[in-house]
N, C-alpha and C positions, 0 to 999 in steps of 0.2 A: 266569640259568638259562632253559633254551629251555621252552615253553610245552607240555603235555600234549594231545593233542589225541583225541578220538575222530571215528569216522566218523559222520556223516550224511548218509543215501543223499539229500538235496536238494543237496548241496555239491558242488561238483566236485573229485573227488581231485587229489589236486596232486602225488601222487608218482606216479600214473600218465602226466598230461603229462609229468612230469619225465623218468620210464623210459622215454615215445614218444620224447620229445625227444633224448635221448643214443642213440636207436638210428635217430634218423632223419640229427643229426650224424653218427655212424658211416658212414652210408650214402653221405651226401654226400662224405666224404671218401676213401672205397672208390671208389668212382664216378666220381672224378675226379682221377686221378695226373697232378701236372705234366707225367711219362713215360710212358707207359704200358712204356716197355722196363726200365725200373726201380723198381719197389715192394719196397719189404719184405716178407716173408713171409707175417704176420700180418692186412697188408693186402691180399692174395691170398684165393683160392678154391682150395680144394684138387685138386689134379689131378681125382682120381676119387674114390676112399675118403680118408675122414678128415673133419674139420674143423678149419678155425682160425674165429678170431674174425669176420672177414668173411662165411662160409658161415654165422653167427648171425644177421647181421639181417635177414634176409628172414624167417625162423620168428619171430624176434623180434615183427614187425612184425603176423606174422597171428596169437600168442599175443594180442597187446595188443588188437587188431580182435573179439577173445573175449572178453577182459575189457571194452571198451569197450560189447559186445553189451547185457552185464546189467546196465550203469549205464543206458542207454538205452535200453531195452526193459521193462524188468523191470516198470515201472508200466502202462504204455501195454499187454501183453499179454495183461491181465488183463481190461480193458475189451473184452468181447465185444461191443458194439455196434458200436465204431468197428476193428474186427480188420480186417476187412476192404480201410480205408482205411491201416490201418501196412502192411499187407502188401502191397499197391498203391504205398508208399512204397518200400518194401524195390527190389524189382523196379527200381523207376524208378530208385535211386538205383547200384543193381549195373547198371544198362544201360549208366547214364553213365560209371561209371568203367570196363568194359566198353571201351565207344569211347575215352575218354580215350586209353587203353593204346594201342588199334589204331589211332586219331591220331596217336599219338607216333611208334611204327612206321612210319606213313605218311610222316610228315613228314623221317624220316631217308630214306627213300627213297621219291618218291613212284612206284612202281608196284603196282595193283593183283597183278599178275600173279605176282610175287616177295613180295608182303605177309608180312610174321610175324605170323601170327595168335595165337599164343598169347605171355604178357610177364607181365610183375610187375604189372602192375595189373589186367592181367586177371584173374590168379589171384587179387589181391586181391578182386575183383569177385563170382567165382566161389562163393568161400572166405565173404565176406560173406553173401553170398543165404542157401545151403542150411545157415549154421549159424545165421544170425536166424530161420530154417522149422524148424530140429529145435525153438532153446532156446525159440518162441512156442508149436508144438503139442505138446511130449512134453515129460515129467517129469526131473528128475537122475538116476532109475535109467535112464532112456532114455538118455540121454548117454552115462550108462559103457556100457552095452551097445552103443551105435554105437561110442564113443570103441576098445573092446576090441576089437570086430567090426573095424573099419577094421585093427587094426593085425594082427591073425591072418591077415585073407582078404586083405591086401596082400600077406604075407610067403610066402603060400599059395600064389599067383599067380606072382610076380617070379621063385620058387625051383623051382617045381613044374610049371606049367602050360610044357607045349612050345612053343616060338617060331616060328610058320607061315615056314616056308622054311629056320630053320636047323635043326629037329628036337629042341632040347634046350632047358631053362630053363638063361638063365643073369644075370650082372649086369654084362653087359659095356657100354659106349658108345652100340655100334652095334647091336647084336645082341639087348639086351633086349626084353621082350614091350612096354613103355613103347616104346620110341625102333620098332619094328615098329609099333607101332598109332598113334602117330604118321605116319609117313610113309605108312598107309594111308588114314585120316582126313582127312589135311592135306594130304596129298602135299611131297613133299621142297619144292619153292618156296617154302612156308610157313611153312617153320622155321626156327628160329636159323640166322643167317648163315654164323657160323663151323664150322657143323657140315655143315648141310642133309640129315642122316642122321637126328638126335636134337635133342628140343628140352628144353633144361633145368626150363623151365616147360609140360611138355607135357598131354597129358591125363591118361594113368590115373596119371600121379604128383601131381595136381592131387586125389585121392582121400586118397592121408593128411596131405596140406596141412589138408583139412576135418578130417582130426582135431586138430592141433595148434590151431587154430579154437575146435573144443570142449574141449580143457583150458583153455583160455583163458577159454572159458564156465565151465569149474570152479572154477577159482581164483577169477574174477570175483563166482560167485554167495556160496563159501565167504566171502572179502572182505567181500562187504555182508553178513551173518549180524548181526540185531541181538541174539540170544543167545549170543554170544560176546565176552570183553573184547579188548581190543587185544592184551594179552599170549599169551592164550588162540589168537590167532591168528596171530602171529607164527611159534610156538612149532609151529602146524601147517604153516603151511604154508612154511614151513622145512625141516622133514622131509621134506612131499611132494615138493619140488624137490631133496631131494639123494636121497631114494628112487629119481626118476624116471632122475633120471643114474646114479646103481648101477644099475637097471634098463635103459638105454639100451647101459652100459657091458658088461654081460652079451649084453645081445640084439646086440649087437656082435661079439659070437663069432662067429656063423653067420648073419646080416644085417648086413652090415658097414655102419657110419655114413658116408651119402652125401647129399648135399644132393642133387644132380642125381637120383637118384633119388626122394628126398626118403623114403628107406627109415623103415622101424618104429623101428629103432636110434633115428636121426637123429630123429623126432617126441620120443619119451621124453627123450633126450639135450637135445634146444636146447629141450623144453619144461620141462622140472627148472632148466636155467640161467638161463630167464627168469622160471620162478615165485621161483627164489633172487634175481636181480635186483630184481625187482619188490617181494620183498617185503621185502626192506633197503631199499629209496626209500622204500618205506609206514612203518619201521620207523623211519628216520631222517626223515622227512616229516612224515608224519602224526600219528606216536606221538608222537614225540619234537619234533614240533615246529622242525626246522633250515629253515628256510627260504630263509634270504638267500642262499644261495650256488645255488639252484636256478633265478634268473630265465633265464640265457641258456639252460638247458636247456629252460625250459617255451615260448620263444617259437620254437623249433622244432616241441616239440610239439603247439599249439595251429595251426600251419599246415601239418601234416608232407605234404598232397599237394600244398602250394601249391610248396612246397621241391623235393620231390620230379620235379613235372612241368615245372619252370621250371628246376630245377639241371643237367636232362641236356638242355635244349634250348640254353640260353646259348651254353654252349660249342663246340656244334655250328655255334649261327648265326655265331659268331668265325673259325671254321675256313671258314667261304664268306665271308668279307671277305677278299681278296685286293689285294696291293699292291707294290710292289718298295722293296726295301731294301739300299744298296748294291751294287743293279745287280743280285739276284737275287728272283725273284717268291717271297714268301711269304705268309702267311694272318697274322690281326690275333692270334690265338689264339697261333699260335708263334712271333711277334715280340713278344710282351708276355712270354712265357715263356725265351724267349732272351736279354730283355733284363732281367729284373729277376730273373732264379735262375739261370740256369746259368755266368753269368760268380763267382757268390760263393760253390756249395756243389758237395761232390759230384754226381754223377749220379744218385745215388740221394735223396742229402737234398734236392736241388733238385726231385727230383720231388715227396718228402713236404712242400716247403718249400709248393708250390705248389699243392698240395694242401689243407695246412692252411689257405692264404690265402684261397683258396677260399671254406672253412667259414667265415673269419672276415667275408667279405664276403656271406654269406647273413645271417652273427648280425647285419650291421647293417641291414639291409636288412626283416628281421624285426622284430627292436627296433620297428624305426619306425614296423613297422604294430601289431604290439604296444600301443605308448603310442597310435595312433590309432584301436585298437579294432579293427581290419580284421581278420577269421577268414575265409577259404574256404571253405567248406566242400559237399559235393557234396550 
């Protein structure tokens, strides 16, 4: 019988690496199709409205950055002497992943002139700062009052507020008050490639980002509660995450769930799915004690930005190794994918095939620092 276990805020939870970790493998493998002309559905982004599973892990990712807030924080904000100096941390540590981002941007193309200034790690960056400064200086009634605030004056905005130059609110691509203030701020050079109209990770949609942040700090603080038993908590926040998706699913009427927007719907929605994720990993983790089948998840997430900024550059450095093969020039990337997937599966499976191989060549690579102790961390 598997082992009982309660929390102790000195421990480090294990079913929260567990839940970074399987949404940081997800990412990996979203991020990297054999084909990019052929993925499966599931492993897509949804046109505009809707979501699948893909369009979860980024909310996933800054849910967990919330909860990881009040495991790390929670002691150290209390200490009014030394405030000064976490919050000097704070800063430094958002600068750097900040640049990371704008790094990685750089290095796919290097010119200043065309830079994408806004990315996933920036937002990560962002997202981290201002919600370690609400959960250091304001109380849990503060939160909900931001957390509520963000998602009414978002919906208030995106629906309401007229679009300088097109005359109407609306939730279009190109034409919202987000993807306009965008290209005013950044000017079109600046933005996602693929658009150069609208940036998925843009500014004012970078505002209910910071809310899914702070659910993340709710469930995180709820979590370490030493006046509640395990059962006691399961049993809540369980509820809150299939509340939040009723509630998501509703506000989905008339705010439709969009990731690229990263509308009110969509916070409520991928935030209920990952307090119900998370809190079955803690359920089966922590409570219950399963542990052994959790290893290759946790050593993703005990490295998730090392994975992260190292998984989307490999590839790219493959695709500038240039060679000739049978007398036609190709890259190292789509001769190694040519020759070990597409002669044995479909088009489609070869691309999942090469995909999943992918993941499996991060898990060993991880492993290894793993048993040798090596953690990145910013």
């Amino acid at each position: 019988m598997p082992e009982t276990a309660t929390l102790n805020p000195k421990v480090r939870l294990r079913s929260l690496d567990v839940f970074r970790g399987i949404t940081v493998a997800m990412m990996t493998l979203v991020n990297n199709p054999g084909d990019w002309r052929y993925i499966y559905t599931p492993l897509e982004h949804s046109e505009w409205n809707g979501c699948t599973p893909t369009d979860l892990v980024f909310p996933f990712f800054l849910f967990i950055v919330g909860v990881s807030i009040t495991f790390a924080l929670e002691n150290k904000k209390n200490d009014l002497e030394n405030r000064n100096k976490l919050v000097l941390g704070i800063f430094k540590r958002a600068v750097i992943l900040f640049l990371i981002g704008v790094a990685i941007n750089l290095f796919y193309k290097f010119s200043f002139s065309t830079l994408r200034i806004p990315g996933v790690i920036q937002r990560i960056a962002v997202v981290y700062l201002i919600v370690s400064l609400i959960y250091i200086y304001s109380s849990r009634k503060t939160w909900l009052y931001v957390f509520g605030g963000i998602l009414l004056g978002y919906y208030l905005l995106m629906n309401f507020v007229p679009v300088p130059g097109v005359g109407y609110a609306n939730l279009n691509p190109e034409t919202n008050l987000g993807a306009w203030l965008d290209r005013t701020l950044l000017t079109e050079a600046h933005l996602w490639k693929s658009s150069k109209t609208w940036d998925p990770e843009g500014i004012l949609s970078t505002i209910p980002a910071v809310a899914t942040g702070i659910f993340g700090v709710l469930i995180g603080t709820f979590l370490k509660r030493k006046d509640k038993d395990n059962a006691h908590k399961v049993a809540w926040l369980f509820s809150v995450g299939v509340l939040a998706v009723i509630a998501g699913l509703f506000f989905d009427l008339f705010f439709p769930i969009n990731k690229a927007l990263w509308t009110s719907s969509f916070v409520l929605y991928a935030g209920g799915l990952a307090t119900i994720g998370l809190t079955l990993c803690y359920w089966l983790i922590d409570v219950q004690g399963y542990k052994r089948f959790t290893k290759p998840f946790v050593v993703f997430g005990v490295n998730a930005i090392t994975v992260y900024f190292m998984s989307g550059l490999i590839p790219h450095i493959l695709t500038l190794i240039h060679f000739k093969a049978d007398n036609k020039p190709v890259n190292l990337l789509g001769y190694l994918y040519n020759t070990f997937f597409v002669p044995y599966f479909s088009p489609i499976n070869a691309s999942l095939a090469g995909g999943l191989t992918y993941v499996l060549i991060w898990f060993v690579i991880l492993w290894l620092m793993y048993r040798k102790n090596i953690i990145i961390k910013v």
